[in-house]
N, C-alpha and C positions, 0 to 999 in steps of 0.2 A: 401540163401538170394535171395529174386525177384532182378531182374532187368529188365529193357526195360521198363519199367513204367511211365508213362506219367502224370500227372497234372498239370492244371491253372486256375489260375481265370481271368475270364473275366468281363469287362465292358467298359463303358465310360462317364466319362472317367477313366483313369486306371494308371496311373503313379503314382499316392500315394498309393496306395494299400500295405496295411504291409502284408499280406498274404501269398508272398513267402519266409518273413524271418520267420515269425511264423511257417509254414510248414516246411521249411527246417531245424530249429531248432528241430522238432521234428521227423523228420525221421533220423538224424544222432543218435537221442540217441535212437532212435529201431534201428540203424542200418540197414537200407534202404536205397539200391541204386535207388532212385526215384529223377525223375525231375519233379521240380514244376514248372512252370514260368509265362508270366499275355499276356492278349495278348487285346487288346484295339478291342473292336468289338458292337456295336450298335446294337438295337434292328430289325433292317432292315437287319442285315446278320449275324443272332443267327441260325437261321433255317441252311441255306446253310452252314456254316461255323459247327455247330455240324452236321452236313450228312459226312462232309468232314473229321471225325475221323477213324482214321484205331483203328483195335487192342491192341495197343499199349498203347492206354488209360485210365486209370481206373477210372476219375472221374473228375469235374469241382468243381468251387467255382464260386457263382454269385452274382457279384453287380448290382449296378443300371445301365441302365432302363433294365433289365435281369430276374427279378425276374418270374415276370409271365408269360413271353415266356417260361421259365425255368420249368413255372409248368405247361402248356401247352405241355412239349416237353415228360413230364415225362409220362411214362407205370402205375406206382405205384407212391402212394403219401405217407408219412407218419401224423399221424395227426395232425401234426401241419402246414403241408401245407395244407394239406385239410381245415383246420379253414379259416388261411390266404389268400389260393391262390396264398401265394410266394414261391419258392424251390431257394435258395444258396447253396445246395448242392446237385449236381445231380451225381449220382452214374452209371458208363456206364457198360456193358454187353449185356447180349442178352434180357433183359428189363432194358429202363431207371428207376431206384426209385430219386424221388425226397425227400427231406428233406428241411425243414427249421428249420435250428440252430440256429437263431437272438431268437428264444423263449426260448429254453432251456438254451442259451449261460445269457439272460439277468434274468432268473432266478438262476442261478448257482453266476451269478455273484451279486445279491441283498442278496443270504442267505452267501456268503462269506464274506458282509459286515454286514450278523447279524439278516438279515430281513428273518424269517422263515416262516410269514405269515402277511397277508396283506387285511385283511377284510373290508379296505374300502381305495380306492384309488385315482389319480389322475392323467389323462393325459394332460400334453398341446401339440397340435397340434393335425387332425386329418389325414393328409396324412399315407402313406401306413408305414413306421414306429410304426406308434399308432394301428395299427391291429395287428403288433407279441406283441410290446408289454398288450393291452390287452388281448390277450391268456396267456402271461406269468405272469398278473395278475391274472388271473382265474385259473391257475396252482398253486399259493401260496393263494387260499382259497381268492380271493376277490368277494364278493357281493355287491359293489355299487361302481361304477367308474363315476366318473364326468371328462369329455372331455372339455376340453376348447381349443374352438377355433374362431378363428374371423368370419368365415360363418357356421352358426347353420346346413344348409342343410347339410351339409360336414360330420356332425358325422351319418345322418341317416341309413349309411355301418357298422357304430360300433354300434350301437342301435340294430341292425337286429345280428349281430352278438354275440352281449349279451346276445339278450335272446335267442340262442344256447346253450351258455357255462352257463347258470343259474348267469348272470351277468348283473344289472339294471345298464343301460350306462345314464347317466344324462349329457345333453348338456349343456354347459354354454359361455358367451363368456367372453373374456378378461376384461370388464370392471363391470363386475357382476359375479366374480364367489362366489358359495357357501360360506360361512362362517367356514362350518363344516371341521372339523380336519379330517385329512387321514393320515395312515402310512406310504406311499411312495406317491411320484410324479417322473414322469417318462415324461422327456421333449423331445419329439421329433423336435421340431424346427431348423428352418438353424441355425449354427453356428452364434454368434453374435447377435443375435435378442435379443434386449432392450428394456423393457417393460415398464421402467421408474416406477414409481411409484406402478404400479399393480404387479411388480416381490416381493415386499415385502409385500404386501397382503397375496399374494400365499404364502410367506415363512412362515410368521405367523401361517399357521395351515398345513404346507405342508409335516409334516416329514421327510423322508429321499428322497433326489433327486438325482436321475439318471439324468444327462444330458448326453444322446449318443454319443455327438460329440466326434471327436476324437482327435481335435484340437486346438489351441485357449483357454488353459483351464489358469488359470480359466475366466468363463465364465460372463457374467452381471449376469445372473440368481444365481452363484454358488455366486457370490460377495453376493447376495441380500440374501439367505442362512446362509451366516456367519454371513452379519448383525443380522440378526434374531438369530444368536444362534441356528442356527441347522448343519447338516451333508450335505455335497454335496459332489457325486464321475461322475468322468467322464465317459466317453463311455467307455473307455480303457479294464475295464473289461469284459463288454459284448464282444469287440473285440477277448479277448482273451479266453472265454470258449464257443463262439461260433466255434472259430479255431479249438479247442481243440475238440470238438464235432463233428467238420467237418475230424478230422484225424482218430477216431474212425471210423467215416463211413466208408473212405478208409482205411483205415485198416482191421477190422471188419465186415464191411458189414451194419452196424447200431448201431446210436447212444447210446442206451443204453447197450454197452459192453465197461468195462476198457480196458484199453491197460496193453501191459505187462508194467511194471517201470511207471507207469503213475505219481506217484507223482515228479520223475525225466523228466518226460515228460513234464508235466505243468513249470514247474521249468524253466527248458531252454527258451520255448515258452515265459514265463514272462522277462526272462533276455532278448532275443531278441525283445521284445517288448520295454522295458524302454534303449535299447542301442542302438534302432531306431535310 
């Protein structure tokens, strides 16, 4: 059995962070004496404060404003930070790798609710959330994504990024989006954001919606959803197969290896999740 083993996630801010129950849930059923803990640190003293790790460490969790200091700080990237330019999971040694899990976490969590691909999609907001999840559109086989956001210039970073991944990004704003039907919509906006009238627009040909948040649920969006007779899930699950992919790292070394007992591993991680 390892011991002396160090992890946490950082950011700020940092008090609601489910992350050390999610981890700590799962290193008791591999039976791991590792500490996770969260330590509140801003983008002004990421630098000095990771120089300041001894040995002891095996690896970070990064929330916000962290992400691309995080992918700046990292030796190696894998390709999903490479897309994004954000790393949430930085793996320490004697090279940092960087990872970001919010892509593989929120596609894990769309085919667990059934959506195995996604050929033509839909984001609202364009802030740095709508870049993993455009990669993890492009990962379930989408070729046209329409971005809806209240300033058109704001998608021109997901436009460019598009046609990278063979992905035609179509900009719209909230009060003219497309008409055309899509499989999924995947809402990155703050918690709470009410659209009044244009959220039942979007439901009408919206398919299945992701709303990230992790809070607050349900949501005006997820409300506007049922009205329409369709499906809406919360963050919750992204939260939880991106963790799940962040213990594989530290464990592992990278995300694409199981753990041993993984389906008991997930398991816990979920019960610690809804007994939050």
């Amino acid at each position: 059995m390892l011991t002396g083993t160090r992890l946490a996630v950082w950011g700020d801010p940092i008090a609601h962070s489910r992350s050390p129950q999610l981890h700590a849930a799962a290193y008791r059923v591999l039976g791991l004496d590792w500490e996770y803990g969260r330590r509140r640190v801003g983008e002004d003293r990421f630098d000095p404060e990771l120089a300041g790790l001894d040995a002891t460490w095996r690896g970070l969790s990064l929330t916000m404003p962290l992400k691309h200091a995080a992918a700046r700080a990292a030796q190696v990237l894998d390709r999903h930070a490479q897309a994004t330019g954000a790393v949430n999971t930085l793996l320490l040694g004697e090279e940092r790798h960087g990872f970001n899990t919010d892509v593989g976490g929120l596609v894990r969590s769309l085919r667990e609710q059934g959506v195995e691909e996604a050929p033509a999609a839909r984001i609202l907001g364009a802030g740095a959330t709508a870049t993993s999840a455009l990669v993890a559109l492009a990962d379930l086989g989408a070729r046209r994504v329409e971005v809806v956001a209240r300033r058109p210039e704001a998608v021109t970073a997901l436009i460019a990024l598009g046609e990278s991944l063979g992905v035609a990004v179509i900009p719209a704003g909230f009060d003219d989006p497309s008409p055309g039907r899509v499989q999924v919509t995947i809402a990155t906006l703050p918690g709470g954001t009410d659209l009044g009238a244009g959220a039942d627009r979007l439901a009408a040909a919206g398919g299945v919606l992701v709303d990230v948040v992790y809070g607050h649920w349900p949501t005006p969006l997820a409300h506007a959803w049922e009205r329409a007779g369709g499906v809406a899930f919360s963050g919750h699950g992204m939260l939880l197969h991106q963790a799940l992919l962040q213990v594989r790292v530290f464990v592992c070394g990278e995300p694409g290896t199981a753990l041993p007992e993984e389906t008991t591993v997930l398991a816990a991680m979920r019960r610690a999740l809804v007994g939050d």
